[in-house]
C-alpha positions in Angstrom: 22.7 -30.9 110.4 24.6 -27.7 110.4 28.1 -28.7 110.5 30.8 -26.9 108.6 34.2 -27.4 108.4 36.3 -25.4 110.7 39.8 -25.5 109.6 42.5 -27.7 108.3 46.1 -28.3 108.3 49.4 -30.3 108.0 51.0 -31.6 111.3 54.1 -29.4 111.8 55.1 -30.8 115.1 54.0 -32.8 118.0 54.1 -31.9 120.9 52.8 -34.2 123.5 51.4 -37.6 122.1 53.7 -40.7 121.7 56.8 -40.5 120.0 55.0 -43.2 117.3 52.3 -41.3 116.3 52.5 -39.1 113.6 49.5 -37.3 111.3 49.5 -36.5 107.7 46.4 -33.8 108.4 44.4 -32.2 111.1 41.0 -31.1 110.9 37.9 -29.8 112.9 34.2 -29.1 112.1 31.7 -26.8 114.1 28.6 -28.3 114.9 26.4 -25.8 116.6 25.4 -28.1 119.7 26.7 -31.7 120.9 23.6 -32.9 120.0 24.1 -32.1 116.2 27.6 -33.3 116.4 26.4 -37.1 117.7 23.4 -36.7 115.1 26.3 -36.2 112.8 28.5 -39.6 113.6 25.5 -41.6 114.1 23.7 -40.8 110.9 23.2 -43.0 107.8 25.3 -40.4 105.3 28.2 -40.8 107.8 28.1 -44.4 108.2 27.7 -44.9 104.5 30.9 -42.7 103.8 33.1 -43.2 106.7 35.0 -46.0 105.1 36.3 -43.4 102.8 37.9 -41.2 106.2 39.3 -44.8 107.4 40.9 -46.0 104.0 42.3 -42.5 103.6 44.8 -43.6 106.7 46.3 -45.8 108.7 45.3 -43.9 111.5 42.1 -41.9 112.5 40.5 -40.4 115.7 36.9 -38.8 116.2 36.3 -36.5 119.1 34.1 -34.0 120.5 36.1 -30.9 121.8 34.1 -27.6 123.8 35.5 -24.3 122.6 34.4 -21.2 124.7 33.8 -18.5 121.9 33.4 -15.5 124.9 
């Protein structure tokens, strides 16, 4: 669907977010429109696998962010 990973990373710090929250990793993919990214989430593959992501923490978030690349 023409995702690729973007980058990934240890917390270091937070900054703003409640003082109970804390993450083991960060990541982010590029998706090259909205529409791929909700293909993405709502496709069979992902389902299938997702338990995987969830197990891996306690924790977990999914969101769509907008980077302007000008």
């Amino acid at each position: 669907m023409g995702g690729s990973q973007a980058w990934v990373s240890n917390e270091s710090m937070v900054v703003i977010a409640p003082s109970d929250e804390g993450w083991d990793a960060v990541f982010a993919i590029r998706c090259p429109s909205r529409r791929a990214f909700l293909d993405i989430a709502r496709s069979e593959r992902y389902r299938a696998t997702v338990h995987h992501r969830t197990a891996a923490g306690a924790d977990s978030r999914l969101m769509l962010t907008e980077v302007d690349e000008d």
